[in-house]
N, C-alpha and C positions, 0 to 999 in steps of 0.2 A: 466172402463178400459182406454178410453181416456183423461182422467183427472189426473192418473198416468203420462202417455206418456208425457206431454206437460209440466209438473213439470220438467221433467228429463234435456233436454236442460236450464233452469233456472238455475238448480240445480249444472251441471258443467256449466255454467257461472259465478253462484257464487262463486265457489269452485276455478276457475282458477286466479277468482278477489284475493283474500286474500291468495292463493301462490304469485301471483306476489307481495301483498304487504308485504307479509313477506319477499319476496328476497329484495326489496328494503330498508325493515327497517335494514336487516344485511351487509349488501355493506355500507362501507362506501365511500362518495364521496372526489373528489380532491377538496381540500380547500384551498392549500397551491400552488404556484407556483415559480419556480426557476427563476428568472432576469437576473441576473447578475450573472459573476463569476473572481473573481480578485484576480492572483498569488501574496501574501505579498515578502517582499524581504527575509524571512527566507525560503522560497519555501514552505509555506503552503499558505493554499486557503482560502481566506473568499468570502462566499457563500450570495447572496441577495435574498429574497424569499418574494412574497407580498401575504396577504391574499387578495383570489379572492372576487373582489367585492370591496375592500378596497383602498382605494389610501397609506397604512400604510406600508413599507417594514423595515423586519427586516433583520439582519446581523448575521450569523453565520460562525463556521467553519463546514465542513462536519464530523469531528467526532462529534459534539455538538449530529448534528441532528441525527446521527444513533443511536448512545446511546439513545435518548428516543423515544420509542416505540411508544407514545402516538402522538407523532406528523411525526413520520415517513408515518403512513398508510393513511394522508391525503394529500401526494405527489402523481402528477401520476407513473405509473412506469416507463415511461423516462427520468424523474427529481432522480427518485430513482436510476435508474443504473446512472446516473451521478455523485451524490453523493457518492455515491458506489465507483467508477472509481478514484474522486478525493480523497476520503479517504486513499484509496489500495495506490495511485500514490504517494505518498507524504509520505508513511512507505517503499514505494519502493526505492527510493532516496537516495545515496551514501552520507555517513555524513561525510566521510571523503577521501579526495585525494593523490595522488601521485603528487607532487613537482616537485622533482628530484629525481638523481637516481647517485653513482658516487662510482668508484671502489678504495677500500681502499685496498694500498699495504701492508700496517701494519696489517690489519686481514685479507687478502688476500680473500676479500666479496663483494660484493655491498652492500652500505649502501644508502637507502631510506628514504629522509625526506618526512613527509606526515604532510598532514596539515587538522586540525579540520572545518569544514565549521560553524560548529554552533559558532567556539569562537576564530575561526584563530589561536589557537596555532600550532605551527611547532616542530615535533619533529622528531628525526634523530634514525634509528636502523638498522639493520641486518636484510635480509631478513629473516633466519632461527627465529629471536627473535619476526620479528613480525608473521610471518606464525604460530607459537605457541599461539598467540593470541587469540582465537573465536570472542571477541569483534571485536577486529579491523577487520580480516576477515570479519565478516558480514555488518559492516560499510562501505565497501571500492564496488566500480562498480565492476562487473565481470570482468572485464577487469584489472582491477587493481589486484583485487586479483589472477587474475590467472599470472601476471608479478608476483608477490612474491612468489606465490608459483613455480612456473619454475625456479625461483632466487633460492629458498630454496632446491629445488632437485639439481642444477646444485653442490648450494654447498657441499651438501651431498654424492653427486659423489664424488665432486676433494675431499674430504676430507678423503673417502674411499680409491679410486684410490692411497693417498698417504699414507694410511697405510696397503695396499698391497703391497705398493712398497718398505715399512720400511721390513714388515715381509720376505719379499723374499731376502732382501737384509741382512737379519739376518741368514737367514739357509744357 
């Protein structure tokens, strides 16, 4: 009977050995580390990452890296939300601005030139023309877009406002 007993601590010894290595065979470790990070003049990011151990660094963009899977899980997860962050930050970013802004007595509007940031074209419209837009909408700061669209309801008042004013002036 004492010769059972004394197997048994061995026995979870053993046992506790080979969970621990099979947790460590499934964990993969951080292999990859973040360096550097450098805004290009298009407002996207190139990312510098060294393999640990390595004096080698490579150069990416943060979407390169999240697209492949295979080298993402070798980031820590503070490298990860970073890249993460500058990904998001940089599909967040207004592609297109507000210029100016200048009221035309001839369509009785405000007409907004707005300018392309990826290619500098300037182009001139109606609030109501561009507010119709989704593209431009979602291109444009919230700020911006909420100026056109306050432009576009103003003109939708006075526009109403004066065919209330035609039909009352008809009966």
């Amino acid at each position: 009977m004492m010769k059972k007993q004394a197997y048994i601590p061995e026995y979870i010894s053993w046992l506790l050995e080979k969970y621990n290595e099979i947790g460590k065979n499934n964990q993969p470790t951080t292999q990859y580390r973040l360096v550097a990070v450098k805004e290009k003049s298009n407002g996207k990011y190139q990312l510098s990452f060294q393999l640990i151990g390595k004096a080698v660094i490579f150069k990416s963009s943060p979407e390169e890296i999240l697209a492949n899977e295979e080298i993402i899980e070798y980031f820590s997860s503070k490298d990860i939300h970073t890249i993460t962050q500058l990904a998001c930050k940089f599909e967040r970013k207004s592609k297109i601005e507000i210029v100016s802004k200048r009221f035309s007595e001839k369509l009785n509007t405000l007409v907004f030139k707005i300018k392309s940031l990826s290619n500098g074209a300037i182009s001139e419209n109606s609030a109501s023309a561009l507010s119709k837009d989704n593209a431009v909408i979602k291109s444009l700061s919230s700020k911006d877009a909420h100026i056109i669209g306050y432009a576009a309801a103003q003109e939708e008042n006075n526009l109403e406002k004066k065919l209330i004013y035609e039909l009352r002036k008809e009966t």
